[in-house]
C-alpha positions, -999 to 999 in steps of 0.1 A, spaced: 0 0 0 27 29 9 42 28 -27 14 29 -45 -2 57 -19 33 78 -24 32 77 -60 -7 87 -57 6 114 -35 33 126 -59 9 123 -87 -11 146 -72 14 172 -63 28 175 -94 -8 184 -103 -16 210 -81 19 227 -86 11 230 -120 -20 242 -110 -6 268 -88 14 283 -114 -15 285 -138 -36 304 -107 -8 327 -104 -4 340 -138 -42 343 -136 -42 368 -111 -15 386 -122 -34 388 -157 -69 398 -142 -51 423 -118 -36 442 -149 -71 438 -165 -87 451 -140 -61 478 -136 -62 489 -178 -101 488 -172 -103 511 -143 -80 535 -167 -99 530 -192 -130 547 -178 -111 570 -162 -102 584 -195 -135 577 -211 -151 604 -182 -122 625 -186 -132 627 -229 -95 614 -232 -108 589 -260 -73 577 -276 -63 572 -242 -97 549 -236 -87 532 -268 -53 522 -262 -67 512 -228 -95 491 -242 -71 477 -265 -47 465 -240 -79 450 -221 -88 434 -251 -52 413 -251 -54 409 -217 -89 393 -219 -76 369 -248 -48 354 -222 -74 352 -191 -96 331 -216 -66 311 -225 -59 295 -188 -91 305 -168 -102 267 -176 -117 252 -141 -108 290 -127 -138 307 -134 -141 325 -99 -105 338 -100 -114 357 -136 -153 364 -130 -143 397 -120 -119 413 -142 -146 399 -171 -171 418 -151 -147 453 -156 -140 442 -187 -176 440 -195 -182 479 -180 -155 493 -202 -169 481 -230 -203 487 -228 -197 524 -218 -170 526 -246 -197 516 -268 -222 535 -253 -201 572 -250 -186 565 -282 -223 559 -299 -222 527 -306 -239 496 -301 -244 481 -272 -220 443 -277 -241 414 -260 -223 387 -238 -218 368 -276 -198 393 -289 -175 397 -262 -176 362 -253 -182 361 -215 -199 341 -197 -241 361 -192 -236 360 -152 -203 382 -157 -222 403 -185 -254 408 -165 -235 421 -135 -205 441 -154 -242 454 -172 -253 464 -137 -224 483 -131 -219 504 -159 -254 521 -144 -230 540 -125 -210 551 -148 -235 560 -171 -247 584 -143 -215 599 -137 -218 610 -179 -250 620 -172 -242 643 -142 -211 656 -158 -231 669 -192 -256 681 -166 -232 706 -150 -217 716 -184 -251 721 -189 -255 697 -223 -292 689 -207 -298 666 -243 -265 647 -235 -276 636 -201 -306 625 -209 -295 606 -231 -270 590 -205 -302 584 -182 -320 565 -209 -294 542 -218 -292 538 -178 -329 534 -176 -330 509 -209 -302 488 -194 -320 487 -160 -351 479 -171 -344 454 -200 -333 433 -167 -363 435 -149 -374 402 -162 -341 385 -143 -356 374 -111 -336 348 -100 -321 333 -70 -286 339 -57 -274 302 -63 -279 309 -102 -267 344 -105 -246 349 -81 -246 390 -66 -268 396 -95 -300 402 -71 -282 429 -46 -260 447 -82 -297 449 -93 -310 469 -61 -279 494 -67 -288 500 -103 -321 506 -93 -311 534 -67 -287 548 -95 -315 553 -122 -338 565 -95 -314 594 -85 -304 597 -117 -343 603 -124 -342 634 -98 -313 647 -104 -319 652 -140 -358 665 -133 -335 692 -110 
């Protein structure tokens, strides 16, 4: 029994070392996509477009490696997908575009659906900003996209165990578009 075990054992090992150096590289890779993401829309709200782009771009590699090695690591790269799927949807949306479904950028819906949840808030933050440069038609246009996102969701009433977060990123959209709703009636 204790060779056999051992060589079990070292079998083992060697897979979860290899394993281990797979999860590392992920996290370093969803770290910097997270990071050219959050620069991204910084430059997006800042009208700094070329920046956005070479941002976006640089996302858009990024997102190609996660893909690569995110196999049976799915709750290690959900979340850089999810910024990934913000920045492109308000790139889209700010640069008057289309808005790309979870087919086109090739994540998985729950990551769409919640990354969609999130770029509420940005959306407001456009919408205030034309509001105090006093572009009234800009900003509400930023609230309907907010309100057309929020509410082509309402028909998502699932449980936690199938869409994980998606319930309580749902209730926070819903305060954004309804402040969003006053402040642009102001």
């Amino acid at each position: 029994m204790g060779s056999e075990l051992e060589e079990s054992i070292a079998e083992m090992v060697r897979e979860l070392k290899a394993r281990e150096l797979k999860q590392d590289e992920l996290l370093k890779l969803t770290r910097e996509l997270v990071r050219e993401c959050a620069n991204a829309i910084k430059a997006i709200h800042a009208r700094e477009m070329k920046i956005a782009k070479a941002h976006v771009a640089k996302a858009d590699e990024l997102v190609a490696k996660v893909k690569a090695i995110e196999k049976n690591f799915e709750h290690i790269s959900s979340q850089s997908l999810q910024e990934y799927v913000e920045i492109k949807v308000l790139d889209a949306l700010v640069s008057g575009g289309k808005l790309p479904t979870y087919k086109k950028l090739e994540v998985p819906f729950e990551v769409y659906l919640t990354g969609l949840c999130d770029v509420i808030g940005e959306l407001r933050r456009e919408m205030l900003e034309a509001l105090k440069e006093g572009k009234k038609k800009e900003a509400k246009k930023f609230f309907e996209q907010m309100n057309d996102i929020y509410e082509s969701m309402l028909p998502l009433r699932f449980s936690n165990s199938l869409l994980p977060n998606f319930r309580r990123k749902q209730d926070v959209a819903r305060g954004q578009v309804e402040h969003a709703r006053s402040e642009l009636l102001r």
